[in-house]
BATI-132203 format. One record per residue (C-alpha): residue number from 1; residue in one letter; x, y, z. Coordinates in steps of 0.5 Angstrom, whole numbers, plus 500, padded with zeros to 3 digits. Example, Ala and Ser with C-alpha at 12.3 -4.5 7.8 and 13.67 -1.06 7.14 Angstrom:
BEGIN
NODE resi resn   u   v   w
NODE    1    a 525 491 516
NODE    2    s 527 498 514
END
This chain:
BEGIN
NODE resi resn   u   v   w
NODE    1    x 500 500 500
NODE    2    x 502 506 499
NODE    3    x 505 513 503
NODE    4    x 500 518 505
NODE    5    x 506 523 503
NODE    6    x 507 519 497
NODE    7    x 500 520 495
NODE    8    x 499 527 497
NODE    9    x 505 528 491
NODE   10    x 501 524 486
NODE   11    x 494 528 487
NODE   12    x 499 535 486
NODE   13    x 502 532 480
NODE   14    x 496 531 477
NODE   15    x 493 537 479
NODE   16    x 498 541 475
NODE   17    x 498 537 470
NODE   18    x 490 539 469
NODE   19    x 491 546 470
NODE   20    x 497 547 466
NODE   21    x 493 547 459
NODE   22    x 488 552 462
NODE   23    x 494 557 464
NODE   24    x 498 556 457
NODE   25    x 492 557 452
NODE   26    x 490 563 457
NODE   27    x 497 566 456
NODE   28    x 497 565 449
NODE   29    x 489 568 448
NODE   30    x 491 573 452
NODE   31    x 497 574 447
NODE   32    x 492 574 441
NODE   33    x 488 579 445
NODE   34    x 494 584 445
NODE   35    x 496 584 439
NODE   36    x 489 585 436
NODE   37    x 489 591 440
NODE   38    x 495 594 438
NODE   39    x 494 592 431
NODE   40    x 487 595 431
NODE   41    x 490 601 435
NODE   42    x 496 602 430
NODE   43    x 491 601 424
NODE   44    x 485 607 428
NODE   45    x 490 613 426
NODE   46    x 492 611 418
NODE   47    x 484 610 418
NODE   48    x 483 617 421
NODE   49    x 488 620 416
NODE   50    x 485 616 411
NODE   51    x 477 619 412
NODE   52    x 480 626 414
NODE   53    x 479 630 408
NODE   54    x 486 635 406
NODE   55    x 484 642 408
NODE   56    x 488 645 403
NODE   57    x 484 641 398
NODE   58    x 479 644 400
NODE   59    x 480 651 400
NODE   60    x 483 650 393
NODE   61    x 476 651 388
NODE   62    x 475 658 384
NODE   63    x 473 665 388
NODE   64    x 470 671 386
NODE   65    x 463 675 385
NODE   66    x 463 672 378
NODE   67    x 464 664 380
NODE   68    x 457 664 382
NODE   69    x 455 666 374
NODE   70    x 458 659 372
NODE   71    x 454 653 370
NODE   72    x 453 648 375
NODE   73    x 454 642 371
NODE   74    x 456 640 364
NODE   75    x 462 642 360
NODE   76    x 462 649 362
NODE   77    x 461 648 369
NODE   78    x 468 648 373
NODE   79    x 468 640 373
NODE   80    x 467 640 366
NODE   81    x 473 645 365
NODE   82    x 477 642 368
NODE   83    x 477 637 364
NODE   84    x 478 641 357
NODE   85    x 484 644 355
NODE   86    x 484 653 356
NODE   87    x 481 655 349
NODE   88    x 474 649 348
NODE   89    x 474 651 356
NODE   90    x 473 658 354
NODE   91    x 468 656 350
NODE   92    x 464 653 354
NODE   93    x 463 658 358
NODE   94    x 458 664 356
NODE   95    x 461 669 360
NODE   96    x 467 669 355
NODE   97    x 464 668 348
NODE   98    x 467 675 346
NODE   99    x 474 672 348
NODE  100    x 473 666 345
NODE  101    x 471 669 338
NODE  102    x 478 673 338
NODE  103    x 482 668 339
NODE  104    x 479 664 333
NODE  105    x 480 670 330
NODE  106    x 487 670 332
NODE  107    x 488 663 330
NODE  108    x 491 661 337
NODE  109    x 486 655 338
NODE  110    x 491 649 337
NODE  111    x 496 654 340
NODE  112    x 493 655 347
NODE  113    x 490 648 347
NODE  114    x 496 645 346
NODE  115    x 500 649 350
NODE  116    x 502 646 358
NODE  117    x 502 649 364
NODE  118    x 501 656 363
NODE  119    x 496 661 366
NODE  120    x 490 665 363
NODE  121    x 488 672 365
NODE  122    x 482 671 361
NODE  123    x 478 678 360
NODE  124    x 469 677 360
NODE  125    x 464 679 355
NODE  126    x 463 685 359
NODE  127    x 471 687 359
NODE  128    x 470 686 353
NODE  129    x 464 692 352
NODE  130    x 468 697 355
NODE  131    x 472 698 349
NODE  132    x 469 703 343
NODE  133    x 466 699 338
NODE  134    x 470 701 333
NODE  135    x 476 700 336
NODE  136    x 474 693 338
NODE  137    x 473 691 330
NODE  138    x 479 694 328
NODE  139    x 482 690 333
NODE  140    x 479 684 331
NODE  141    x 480 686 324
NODE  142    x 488 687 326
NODE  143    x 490 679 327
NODE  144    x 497 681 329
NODE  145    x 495 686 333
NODE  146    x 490 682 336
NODE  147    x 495 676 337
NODE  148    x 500 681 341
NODE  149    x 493 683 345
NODE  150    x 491 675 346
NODE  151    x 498 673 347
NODE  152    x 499 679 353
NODE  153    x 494 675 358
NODE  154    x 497 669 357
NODE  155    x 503 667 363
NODE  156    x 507 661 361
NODE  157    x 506 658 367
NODE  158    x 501 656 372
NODE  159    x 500 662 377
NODE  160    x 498 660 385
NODE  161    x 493 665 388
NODE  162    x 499 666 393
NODE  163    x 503 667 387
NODE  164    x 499 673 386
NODE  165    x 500 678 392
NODE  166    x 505 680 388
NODE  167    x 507 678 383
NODE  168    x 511 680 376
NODE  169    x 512 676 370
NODE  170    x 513 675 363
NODE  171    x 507 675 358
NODE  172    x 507 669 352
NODE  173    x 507 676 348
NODE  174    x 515 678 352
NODE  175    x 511 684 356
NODE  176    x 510 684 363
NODE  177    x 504 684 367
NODE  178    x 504 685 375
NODE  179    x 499 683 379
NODE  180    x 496 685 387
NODE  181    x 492 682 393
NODE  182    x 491 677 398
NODE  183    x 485 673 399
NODE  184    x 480 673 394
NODE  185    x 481 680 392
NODE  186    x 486 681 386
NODE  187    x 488 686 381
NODE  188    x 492 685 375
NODE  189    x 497 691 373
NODE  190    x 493 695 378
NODE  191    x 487 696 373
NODE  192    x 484 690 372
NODE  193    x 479 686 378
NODE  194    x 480 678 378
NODE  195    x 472 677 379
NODE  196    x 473 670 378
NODE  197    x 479 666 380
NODE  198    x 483 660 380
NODE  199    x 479 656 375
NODE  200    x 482 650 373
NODE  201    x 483 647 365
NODE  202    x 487 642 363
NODE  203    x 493 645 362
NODE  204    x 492 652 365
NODE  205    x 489 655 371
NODE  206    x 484 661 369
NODE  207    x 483 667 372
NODE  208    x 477 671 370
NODE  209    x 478 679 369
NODE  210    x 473 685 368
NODE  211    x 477 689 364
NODE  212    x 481 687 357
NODE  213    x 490 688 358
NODE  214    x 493 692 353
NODE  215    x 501 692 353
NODE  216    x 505 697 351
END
């Protein structure tokens, strides 16, 4: 028969034997646990930065009094410009239909078309009246006048708002043009207002102006 003592180390050694899987898949679940929760705590900041829109984008949409007269959907519309290169932009949009017929008229299409990067300083319908009328027909009639007038408000980069607090810079037609301001309120060599700013194109940003540039 066996010891008391002898018998008392059996049950203990059986005991342990019982509860050292228990305690092994705890510590191995609880592992799992951890990690999940710090894989779940890693991924939380990358997710909210991903659902976090960018502020700068969102401040990056045109501005200015005349914004407001854009269509709101099709091709004339600021998504649909975006999508066409600056001369079939224009013409989309029936605030520069006057602009438009000059630069058929000057033949600067396909030019200002395939052009990249650049910047359009583009005169509306109404810059365009403030011109005597006999002066606006001889300037039509005139290509190589109007071409040095067309070719004036065209920057042979893309221009940043910020670019134009004050700002100089050679024009596609070698003339200077300087420009002012801050915020959305904008001036271009100190006679002509940007009343709608910052509008994408394809290949160029636009800003819309109430009076037509004359070089000298």
């Amino acid at each position: 028969m066996s010891s008391p003592l002898r018998l008392r180390r059996t049950a203990v050694a059986v005991a342990a034997a019982a509860v050292l899987p228990f305690a092994l898949t705890a510590c191995s679940d609880s592992g799992k646990d951890s990690a999940s929760t710090a894989d779940k705590s890693s991924a939380a900041p990358a997710a909210s930065q991903a659902a976090t829109p960018d502020a700068s984008m969102a401040m990056d949409r045109p501005f200015g009094p005349a914004c407001a007269g854009v269509p709101k959907e099709g091709a004339g519309s600021f998504d649909g410009m975006a999508k066409d290169p600056v001369a079939t932009a224009a013409s989309n949009n029936p605030a520069l239909s006057t602009l438009v017929t000059a630069v058929k008229q000057a033949g600067l299409v396909d030019t200002l078309n395939n052009a990249k990067d650049i910047t359009v300083f583009a005169p509306t319908n109404d810059a365009f009246a403030k011109l005597p009328k006999a002066d606006l027909d001889k300037v039509l009639a005139d290509k190589a006048t109007l071409t040095k007038i067309l070719t004036y408000h065209v920057v042979g980069q893309k221009l940043t708002p910020k670019q134009l607090e004050n700002g100089s810079f050679e024009t596609l037609e070698k003339g200077k043009l300087t420009t002012t301001g801050s915020g959305e309120s904008y001036k271009v060599n100190n006679t002509s207002n940007v009343v709608c700013g910052d509008v994408k194109t394809a290949n160029a940003n636009v800003y819309i102006v109430d009076t037509v540039l004359m070089p000298k």
